[in-house]
N, CA, C and O atoms as a Maestro MAE file, in Angstrom:
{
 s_m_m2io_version
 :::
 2.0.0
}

f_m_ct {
 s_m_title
 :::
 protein
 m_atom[292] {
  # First column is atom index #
  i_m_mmod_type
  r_m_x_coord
  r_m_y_coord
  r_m_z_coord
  i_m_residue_number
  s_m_chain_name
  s_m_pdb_residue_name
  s_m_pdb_atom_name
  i_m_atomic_number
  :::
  1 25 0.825 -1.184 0.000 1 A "UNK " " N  " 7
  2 3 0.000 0.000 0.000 1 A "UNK " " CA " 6
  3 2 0.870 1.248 0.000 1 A "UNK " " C  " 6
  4 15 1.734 1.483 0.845 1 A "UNK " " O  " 8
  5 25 0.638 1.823 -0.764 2 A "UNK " " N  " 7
  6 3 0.987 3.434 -0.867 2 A "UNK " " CA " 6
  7 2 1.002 3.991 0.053 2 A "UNK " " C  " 6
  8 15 0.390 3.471 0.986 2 A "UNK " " O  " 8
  9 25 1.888 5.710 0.381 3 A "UNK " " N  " 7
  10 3 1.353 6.670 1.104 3 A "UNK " " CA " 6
  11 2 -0.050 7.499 0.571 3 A "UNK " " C  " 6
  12 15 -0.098 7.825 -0.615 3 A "UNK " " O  " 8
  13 25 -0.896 7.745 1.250 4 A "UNK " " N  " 7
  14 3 -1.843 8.970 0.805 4 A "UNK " " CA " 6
  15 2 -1.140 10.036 1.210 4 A "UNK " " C  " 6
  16 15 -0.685 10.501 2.255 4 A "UNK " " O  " 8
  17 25 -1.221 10.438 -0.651 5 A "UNK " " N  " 7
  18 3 -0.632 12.077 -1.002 5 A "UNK " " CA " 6
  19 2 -1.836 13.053 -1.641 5 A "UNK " " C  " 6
  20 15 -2.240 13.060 -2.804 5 A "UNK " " O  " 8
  21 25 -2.288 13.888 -0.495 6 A "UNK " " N  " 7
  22 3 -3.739 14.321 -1.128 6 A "UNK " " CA " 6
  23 2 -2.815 15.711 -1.799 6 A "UNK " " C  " 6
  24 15 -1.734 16.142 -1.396 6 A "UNK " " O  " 8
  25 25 -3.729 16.248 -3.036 7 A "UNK " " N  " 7
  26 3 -3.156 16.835 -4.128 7 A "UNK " " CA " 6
  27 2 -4.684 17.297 -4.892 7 A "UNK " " C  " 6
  28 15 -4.620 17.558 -6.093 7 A "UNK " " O  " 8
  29 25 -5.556 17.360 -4.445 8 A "UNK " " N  " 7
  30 3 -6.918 17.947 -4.737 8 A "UNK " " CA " 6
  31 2 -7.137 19.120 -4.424 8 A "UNK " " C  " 6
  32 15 -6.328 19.606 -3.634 8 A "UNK " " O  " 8
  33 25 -8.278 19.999 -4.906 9 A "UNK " " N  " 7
  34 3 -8.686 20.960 -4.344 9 A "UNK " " CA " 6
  35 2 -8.823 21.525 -3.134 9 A "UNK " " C  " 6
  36 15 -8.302 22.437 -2.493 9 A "UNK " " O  " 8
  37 25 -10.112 20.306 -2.935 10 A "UNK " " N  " 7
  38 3 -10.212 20.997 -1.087 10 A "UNK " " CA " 6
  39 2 -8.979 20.323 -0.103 10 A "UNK " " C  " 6
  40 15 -9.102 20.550 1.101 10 A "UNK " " O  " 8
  41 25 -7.922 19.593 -0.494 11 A "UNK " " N  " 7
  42 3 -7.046 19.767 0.049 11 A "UNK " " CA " 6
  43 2 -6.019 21.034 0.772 11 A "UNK " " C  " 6
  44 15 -5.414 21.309 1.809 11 A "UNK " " O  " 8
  45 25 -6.438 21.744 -1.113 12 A "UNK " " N  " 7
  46 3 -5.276 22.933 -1.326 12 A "UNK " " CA " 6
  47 2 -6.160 24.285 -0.487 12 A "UNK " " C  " 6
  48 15 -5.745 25.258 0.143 12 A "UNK " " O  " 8
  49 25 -7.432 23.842 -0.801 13 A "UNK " " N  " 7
  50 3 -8.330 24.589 0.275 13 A "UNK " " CA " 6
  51 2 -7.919 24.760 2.258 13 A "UNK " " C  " 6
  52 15 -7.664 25.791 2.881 13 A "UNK " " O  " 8
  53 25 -7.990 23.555 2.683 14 A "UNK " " N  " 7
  54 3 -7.574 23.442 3.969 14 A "UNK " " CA " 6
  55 2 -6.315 23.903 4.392 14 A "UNK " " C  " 6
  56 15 -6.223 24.456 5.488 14 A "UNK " " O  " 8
  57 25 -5.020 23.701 3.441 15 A "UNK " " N  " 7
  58 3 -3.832 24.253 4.001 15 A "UNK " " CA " 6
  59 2 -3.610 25.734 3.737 15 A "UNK " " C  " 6
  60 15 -2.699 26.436 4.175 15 A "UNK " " O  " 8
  61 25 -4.837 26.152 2.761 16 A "UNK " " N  " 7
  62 3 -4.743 27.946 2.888 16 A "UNK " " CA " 6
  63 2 -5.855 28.176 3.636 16 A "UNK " " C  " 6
  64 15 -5.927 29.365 3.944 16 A "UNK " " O  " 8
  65 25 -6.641 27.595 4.001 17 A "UNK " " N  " 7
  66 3 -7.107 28.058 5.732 17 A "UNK " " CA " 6
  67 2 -5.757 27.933 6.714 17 A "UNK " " C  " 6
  68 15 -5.070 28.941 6.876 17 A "UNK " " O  " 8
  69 25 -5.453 26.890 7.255 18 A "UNK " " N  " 7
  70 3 -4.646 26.669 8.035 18 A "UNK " " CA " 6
  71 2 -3.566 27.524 8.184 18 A "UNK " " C  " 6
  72 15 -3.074 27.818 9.274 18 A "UNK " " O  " 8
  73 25 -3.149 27.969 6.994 19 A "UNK " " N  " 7
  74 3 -1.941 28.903 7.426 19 A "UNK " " CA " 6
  75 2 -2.595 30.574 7.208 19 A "UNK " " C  " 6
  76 15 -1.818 31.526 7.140 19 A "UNK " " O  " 8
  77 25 -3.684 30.705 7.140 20 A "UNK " " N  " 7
  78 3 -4.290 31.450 7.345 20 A "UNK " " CA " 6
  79 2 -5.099 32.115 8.388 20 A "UNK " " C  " 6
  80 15 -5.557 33.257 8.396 20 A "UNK " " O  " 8
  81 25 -5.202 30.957 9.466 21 A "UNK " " N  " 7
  82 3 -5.628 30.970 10.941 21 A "UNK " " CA " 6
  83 2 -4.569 30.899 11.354 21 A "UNK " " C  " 6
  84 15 -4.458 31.687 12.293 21 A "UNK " " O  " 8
  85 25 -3.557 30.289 11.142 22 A "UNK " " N  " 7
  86 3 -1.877 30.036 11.612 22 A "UNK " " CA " 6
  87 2 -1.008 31.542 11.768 22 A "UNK " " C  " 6
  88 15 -0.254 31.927 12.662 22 A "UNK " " O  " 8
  89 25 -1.448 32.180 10.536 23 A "UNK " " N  " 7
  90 3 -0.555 33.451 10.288 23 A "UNK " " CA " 6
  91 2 -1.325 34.751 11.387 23 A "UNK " " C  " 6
  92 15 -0.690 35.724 11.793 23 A "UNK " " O  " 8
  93 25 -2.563 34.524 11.666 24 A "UNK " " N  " 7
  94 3 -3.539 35.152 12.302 24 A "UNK " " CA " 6
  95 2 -2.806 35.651 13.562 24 A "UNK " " C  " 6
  96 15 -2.466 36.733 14.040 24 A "UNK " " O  " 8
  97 25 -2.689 33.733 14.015 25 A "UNK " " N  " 7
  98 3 -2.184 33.640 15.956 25 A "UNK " " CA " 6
  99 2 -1.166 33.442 15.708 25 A "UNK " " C  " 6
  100 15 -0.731 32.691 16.581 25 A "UNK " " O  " 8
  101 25 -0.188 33.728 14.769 26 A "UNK " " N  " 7
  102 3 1.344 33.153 15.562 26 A "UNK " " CA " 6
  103 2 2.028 34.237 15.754 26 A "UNK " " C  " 6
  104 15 3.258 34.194 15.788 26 A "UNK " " O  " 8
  105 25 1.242 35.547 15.933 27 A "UNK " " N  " 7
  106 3 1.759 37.055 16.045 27 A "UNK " " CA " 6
  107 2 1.633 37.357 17.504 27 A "UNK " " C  " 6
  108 15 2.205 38.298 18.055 27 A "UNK " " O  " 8
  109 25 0.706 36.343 18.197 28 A "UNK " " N  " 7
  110 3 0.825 37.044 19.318 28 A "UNK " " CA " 6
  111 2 1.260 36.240 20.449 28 A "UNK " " C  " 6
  112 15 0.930 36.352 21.629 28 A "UNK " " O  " 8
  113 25 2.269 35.186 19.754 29 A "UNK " " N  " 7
  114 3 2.928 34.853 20.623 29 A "UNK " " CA " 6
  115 2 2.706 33.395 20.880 29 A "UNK " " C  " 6
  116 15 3.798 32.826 20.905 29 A "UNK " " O  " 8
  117 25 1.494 32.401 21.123 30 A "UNK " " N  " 7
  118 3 0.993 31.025 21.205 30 A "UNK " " CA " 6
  119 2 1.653 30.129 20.645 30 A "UNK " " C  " 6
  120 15 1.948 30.506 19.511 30 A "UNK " " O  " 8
  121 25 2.077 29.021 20.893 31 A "UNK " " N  " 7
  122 3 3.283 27.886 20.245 31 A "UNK " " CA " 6
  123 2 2.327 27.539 19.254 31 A "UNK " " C  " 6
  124 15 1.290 28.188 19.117 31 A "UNK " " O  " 8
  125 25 2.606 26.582 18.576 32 A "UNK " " N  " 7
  126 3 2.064 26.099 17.645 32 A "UNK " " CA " 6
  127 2 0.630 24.989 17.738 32 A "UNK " " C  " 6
  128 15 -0.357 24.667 17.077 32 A "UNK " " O  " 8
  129 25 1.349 24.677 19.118 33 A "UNK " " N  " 7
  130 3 0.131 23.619 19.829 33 A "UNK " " CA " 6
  131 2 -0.884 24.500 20.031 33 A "UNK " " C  " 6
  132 15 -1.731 24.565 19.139 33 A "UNK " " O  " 8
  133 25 -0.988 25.104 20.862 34 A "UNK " " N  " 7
  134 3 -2.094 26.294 21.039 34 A "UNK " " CA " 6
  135 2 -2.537 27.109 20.353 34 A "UNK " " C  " 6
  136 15 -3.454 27.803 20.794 34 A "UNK " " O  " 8
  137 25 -1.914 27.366 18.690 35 A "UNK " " N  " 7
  138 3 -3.003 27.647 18.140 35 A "UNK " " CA " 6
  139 2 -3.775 26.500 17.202 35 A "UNK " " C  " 6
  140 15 -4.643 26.786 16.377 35 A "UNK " " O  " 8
  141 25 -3.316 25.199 17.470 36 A "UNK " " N  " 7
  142 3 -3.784 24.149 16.490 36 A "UNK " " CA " 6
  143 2 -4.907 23.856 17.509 36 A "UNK " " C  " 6
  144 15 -6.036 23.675 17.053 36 A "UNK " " O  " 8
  145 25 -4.680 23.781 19.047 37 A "UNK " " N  " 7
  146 3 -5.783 23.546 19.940 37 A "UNK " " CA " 6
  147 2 -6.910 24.541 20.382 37 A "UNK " " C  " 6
  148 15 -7.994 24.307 20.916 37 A "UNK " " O  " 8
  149 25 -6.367 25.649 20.025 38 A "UNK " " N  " 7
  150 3 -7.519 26.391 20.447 38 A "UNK " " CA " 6
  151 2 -8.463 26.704 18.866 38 A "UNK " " C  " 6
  152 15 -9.694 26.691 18.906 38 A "UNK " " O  " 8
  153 25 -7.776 26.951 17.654 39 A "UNK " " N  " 7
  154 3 -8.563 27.893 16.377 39 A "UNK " " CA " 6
  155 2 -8.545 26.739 15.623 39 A "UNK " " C  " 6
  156 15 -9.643 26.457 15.142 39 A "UNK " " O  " 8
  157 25 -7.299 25.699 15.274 40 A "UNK " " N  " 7
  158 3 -7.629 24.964 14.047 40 A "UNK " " CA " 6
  159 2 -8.068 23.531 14.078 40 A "UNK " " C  " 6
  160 15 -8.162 22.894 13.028 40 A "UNK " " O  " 8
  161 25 -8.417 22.857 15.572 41 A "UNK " " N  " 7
  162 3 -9.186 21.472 15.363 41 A "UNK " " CA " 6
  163 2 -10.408 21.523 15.908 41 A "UNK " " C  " 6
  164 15 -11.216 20.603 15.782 41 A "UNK " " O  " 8
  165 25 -10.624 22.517 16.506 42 A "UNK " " N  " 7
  166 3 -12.582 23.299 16.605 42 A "UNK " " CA " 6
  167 2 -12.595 23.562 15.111 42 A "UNK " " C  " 6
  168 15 -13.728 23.243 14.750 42 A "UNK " " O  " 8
  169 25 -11.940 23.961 14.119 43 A "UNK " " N  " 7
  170 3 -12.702 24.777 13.170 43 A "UNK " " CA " 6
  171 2 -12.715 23.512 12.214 43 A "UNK " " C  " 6
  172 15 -13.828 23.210 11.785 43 A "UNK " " O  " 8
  173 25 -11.571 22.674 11.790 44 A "UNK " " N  " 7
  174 3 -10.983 21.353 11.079 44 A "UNK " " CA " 6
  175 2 -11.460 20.221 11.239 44 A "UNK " " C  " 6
  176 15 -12.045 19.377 10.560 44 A "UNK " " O  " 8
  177 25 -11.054 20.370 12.408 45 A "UNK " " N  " 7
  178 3 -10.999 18.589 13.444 45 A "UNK " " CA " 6
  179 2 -10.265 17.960 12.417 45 A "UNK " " C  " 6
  180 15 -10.606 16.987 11.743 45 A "UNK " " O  " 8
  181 25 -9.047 18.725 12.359 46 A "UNK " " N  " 7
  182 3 -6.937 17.834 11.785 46 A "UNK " " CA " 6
  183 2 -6.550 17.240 13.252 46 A "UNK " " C  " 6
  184 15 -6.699 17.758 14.359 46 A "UNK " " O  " 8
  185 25 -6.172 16.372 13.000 47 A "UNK " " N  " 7
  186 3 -4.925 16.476 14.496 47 A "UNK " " CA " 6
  187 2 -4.174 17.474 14.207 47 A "UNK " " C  " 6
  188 15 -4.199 18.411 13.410 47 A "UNK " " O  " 8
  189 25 -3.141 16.880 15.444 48 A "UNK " " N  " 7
  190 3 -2.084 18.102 15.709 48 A "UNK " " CA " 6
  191 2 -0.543 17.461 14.150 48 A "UNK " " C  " 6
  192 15 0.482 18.120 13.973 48 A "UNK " " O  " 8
  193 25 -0.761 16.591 13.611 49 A "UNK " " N  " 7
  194 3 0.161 16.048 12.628 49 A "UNK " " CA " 6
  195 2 -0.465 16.379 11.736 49 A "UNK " " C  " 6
  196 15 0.099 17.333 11.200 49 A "UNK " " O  " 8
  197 25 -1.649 16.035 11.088 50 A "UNK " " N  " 7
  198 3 -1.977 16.863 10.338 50 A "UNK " " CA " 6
  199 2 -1.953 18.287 10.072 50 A "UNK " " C  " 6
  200 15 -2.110 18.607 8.894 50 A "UNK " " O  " 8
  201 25 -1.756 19.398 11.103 51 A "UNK " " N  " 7
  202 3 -1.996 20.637 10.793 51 A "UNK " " CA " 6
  203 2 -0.173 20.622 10.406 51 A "UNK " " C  " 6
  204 15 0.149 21.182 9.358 51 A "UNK " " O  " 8
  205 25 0.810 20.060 11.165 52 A "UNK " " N  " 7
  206 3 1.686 20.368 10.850 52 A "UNK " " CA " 6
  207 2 2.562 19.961 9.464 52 A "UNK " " C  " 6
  208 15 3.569 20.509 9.015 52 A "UNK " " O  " 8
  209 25 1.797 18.779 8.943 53 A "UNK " " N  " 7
  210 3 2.172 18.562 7.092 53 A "UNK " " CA " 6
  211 2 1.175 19.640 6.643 53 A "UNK " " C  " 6
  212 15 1.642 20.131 5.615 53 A "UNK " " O  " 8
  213 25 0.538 19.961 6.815 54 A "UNK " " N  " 7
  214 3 -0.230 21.163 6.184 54 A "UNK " " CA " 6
  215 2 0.547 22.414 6.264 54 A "UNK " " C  " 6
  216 15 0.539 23.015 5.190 54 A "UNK " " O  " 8
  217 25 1.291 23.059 7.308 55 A "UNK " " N  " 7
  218 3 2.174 24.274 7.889 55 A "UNK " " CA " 6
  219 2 3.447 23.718 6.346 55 A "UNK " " C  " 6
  220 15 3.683 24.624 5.547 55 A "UNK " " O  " 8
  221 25 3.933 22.734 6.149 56 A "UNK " " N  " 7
  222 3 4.887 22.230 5.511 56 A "UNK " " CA " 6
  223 2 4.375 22.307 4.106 56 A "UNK " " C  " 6
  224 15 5.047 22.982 3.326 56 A "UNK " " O  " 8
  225 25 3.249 21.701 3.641 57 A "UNK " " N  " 7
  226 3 2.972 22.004 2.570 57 A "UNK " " CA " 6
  227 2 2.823 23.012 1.428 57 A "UNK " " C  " 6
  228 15 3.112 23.134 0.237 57 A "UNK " " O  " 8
  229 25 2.199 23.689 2.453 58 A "UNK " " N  " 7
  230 3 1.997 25.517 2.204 58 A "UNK " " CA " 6
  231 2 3.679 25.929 1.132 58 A "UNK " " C  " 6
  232 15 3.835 26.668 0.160 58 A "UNK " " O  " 8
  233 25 4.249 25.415 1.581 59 A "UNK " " N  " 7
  234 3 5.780 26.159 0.756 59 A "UNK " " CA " 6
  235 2 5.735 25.424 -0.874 59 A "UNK " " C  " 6
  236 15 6.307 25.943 -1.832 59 A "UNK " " O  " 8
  237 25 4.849 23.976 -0.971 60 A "UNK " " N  " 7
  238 3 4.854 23.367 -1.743 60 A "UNK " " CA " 6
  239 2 3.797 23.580 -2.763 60 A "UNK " " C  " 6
  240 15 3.680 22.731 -3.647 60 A "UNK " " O  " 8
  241 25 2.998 24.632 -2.744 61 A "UNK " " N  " 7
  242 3 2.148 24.858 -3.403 61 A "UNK " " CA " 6
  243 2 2.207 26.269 -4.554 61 A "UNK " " C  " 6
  244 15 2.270 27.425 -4.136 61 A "UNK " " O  " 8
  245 25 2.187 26.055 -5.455 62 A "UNK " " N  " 7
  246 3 2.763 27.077 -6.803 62 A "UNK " " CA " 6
  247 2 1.674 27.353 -7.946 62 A "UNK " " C  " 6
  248 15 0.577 26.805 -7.837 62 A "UNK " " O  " 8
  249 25 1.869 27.956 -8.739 63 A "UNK " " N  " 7
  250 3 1.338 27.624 -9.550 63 A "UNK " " CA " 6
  251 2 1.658 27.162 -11.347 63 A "UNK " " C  " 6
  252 15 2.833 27.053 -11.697 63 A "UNK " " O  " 8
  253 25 0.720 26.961 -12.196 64 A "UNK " " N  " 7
  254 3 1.415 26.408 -13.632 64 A "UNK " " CA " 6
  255 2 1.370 27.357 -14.381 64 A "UNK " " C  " 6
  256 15 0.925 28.474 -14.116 64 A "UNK " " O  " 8
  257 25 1.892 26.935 -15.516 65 A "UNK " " N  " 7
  258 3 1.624 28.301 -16.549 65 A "UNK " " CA " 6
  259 2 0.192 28.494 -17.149 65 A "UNK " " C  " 6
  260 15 -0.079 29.466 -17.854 65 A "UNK " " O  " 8
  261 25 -0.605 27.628 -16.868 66 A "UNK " " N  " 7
  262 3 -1.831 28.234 -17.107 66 A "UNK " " CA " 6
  263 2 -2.365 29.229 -15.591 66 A "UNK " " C  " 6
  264 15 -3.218 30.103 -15.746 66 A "UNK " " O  " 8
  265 25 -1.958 29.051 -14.657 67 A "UNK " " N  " 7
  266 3 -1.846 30.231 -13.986 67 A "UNK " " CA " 6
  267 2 -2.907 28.987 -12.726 67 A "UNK " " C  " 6
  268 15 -3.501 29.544 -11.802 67 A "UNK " " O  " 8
  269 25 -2.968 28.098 -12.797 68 A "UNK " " N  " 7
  270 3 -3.558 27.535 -12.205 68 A "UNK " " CA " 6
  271 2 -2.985 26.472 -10.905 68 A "UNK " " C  " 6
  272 15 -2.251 25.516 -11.158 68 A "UNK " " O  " 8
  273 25 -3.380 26.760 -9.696 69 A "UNK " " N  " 7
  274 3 -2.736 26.184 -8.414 69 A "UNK " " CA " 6
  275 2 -2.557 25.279 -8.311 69 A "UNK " " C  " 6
  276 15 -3.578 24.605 -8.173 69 A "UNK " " O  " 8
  277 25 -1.088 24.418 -8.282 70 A "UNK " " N  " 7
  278 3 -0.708 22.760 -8.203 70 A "UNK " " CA " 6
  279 2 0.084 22.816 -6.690 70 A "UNK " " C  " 6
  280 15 0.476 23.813 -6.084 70 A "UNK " " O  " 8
  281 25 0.171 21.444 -6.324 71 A "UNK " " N  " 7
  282 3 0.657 20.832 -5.211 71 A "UNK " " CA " 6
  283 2 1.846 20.341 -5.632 71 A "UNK " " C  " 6
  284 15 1.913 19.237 -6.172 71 A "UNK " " O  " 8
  285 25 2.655 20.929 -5.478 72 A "UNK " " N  " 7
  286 3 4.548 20.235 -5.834 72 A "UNK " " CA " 6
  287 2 4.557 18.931 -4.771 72 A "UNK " " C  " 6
  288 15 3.942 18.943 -3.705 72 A "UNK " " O  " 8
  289 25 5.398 17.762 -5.275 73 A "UNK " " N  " 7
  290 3 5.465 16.728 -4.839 73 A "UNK " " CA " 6
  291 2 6.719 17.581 -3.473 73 A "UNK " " C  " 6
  292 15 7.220 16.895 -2.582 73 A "UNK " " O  " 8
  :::
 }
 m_bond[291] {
  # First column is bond index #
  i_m_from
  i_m_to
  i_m_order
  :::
  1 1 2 1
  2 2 3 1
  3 3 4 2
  4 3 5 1
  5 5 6 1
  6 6 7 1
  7 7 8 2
  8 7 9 1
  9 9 10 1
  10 10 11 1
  11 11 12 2
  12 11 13 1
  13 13 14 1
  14 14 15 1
  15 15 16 2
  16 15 17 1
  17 17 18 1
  18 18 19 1
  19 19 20 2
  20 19 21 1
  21 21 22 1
  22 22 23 1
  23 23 24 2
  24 23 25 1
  25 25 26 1
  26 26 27 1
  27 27 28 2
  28 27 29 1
  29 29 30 1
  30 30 31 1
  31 31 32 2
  32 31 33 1
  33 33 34 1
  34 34 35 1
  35 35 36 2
  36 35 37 1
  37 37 38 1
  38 38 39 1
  39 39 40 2
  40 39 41 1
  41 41 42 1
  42 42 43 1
  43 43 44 2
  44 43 45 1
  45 45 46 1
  46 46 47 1
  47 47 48 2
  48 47 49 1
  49 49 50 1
  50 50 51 1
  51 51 52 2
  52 51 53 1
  53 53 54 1
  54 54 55 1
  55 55 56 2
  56 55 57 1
  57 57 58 1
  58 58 59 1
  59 59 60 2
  60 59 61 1
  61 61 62 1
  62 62 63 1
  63 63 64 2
  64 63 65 1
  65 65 66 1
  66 66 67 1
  67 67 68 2
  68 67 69 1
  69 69 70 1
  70 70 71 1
  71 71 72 2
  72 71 73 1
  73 73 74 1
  74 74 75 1
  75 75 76 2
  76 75 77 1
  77 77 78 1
  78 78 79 1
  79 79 80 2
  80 79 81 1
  81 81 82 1
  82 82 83 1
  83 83 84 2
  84 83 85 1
  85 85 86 1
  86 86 87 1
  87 87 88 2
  88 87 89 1
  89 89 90 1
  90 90 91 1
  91 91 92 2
  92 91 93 1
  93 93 94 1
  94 94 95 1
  95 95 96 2
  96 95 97 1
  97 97 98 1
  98 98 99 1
  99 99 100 2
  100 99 101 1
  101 101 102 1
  102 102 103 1
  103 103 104 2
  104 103 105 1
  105 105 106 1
  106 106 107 1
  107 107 108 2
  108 107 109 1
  109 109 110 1
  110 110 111 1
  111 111 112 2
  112 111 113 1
  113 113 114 1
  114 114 115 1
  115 115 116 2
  116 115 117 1
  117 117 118 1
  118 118 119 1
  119 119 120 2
  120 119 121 1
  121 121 122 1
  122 122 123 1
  123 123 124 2
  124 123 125 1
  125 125 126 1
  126 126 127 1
  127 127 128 2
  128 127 129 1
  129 129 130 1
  130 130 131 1
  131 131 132 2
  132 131 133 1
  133 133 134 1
  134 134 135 1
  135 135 136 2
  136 135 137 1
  137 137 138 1
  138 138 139 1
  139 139 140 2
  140 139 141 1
  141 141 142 1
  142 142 143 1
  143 143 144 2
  144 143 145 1
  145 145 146 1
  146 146 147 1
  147 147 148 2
  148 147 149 1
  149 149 150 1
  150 150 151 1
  151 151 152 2
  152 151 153 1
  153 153 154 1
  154 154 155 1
  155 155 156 2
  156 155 157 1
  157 157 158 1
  158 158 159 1
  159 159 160 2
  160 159 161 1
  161 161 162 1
  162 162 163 1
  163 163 164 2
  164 163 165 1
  165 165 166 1
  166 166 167 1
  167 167 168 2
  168 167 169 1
  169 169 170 1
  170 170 171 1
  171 171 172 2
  172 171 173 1
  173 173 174 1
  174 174 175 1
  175 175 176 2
  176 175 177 1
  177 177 178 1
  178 178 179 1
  179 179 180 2
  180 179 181 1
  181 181 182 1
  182 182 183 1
  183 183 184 2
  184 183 185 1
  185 185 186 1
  186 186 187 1
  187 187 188 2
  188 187 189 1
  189 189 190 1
  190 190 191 1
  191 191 192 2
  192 191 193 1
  193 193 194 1
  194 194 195 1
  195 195 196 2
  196 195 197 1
  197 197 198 1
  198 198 199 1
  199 199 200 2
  200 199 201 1
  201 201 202 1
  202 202 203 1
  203 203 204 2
  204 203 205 1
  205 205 206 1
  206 206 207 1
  207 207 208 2
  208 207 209 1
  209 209 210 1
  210 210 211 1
  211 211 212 2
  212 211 213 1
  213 213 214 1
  214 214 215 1
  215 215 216 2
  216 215 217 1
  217 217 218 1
  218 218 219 1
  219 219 220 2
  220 219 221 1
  221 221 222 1
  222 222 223 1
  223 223 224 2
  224 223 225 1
  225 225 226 1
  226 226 227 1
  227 227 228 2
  228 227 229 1
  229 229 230 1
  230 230 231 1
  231 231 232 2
  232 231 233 1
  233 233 234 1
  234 234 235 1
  235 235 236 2
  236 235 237 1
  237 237 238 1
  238 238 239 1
  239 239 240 2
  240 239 241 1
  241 241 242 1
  242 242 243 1
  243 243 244 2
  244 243 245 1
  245 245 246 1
  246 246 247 1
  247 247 248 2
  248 247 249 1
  249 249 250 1
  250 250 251 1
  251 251 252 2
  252 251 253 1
  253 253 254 1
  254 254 255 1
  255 255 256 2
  256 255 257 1
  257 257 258 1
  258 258 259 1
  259 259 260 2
  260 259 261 1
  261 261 262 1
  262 262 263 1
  263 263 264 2
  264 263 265 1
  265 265 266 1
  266 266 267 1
  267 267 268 2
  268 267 269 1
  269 269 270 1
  270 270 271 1
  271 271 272 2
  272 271 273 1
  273 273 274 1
  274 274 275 1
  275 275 276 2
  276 275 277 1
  277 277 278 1
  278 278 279 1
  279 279 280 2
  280 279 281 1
  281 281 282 1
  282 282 283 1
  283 283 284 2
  284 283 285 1
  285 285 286 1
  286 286 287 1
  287 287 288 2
  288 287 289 1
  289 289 290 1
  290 290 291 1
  291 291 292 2
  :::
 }
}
């Protein structure tokens, strides 16, 4: 069996929430746990590993020359 490598839409959806609630609270100081426990698994329900391949992903996401948003391996 394979890894699951999600590479879909509402994938690419969730990790620009996430670092979007991420970029929100990490200004005022809260570790990373605390803002995954207080804003992003009430709003998600990710674990705490999930939000953090998502924090990672975010760098992996570009776009093509049709101008359209892909998920870099």
């Amino acid at each position: 069996m394979g890894r699951f490598n999600p590479r879909g839409r509402s994938y690419e959806q969730r990790v620009s929430e996430v670092n979007r609630i991420y970029d929100e609270h990490v200004k005022s100081g809260l570790s990373n746990r605390e803002i995954w426990r207080r804003y992003i698994h009430p709003q998600l329900g990710i674990c705490e590993r999930a939000f953090y391949k998502m924090l990672k992903a975010s760098g992996k996401i570009g776009r093509n020359a049709d101008g359209e948003s892909t998920l870099h391996k």
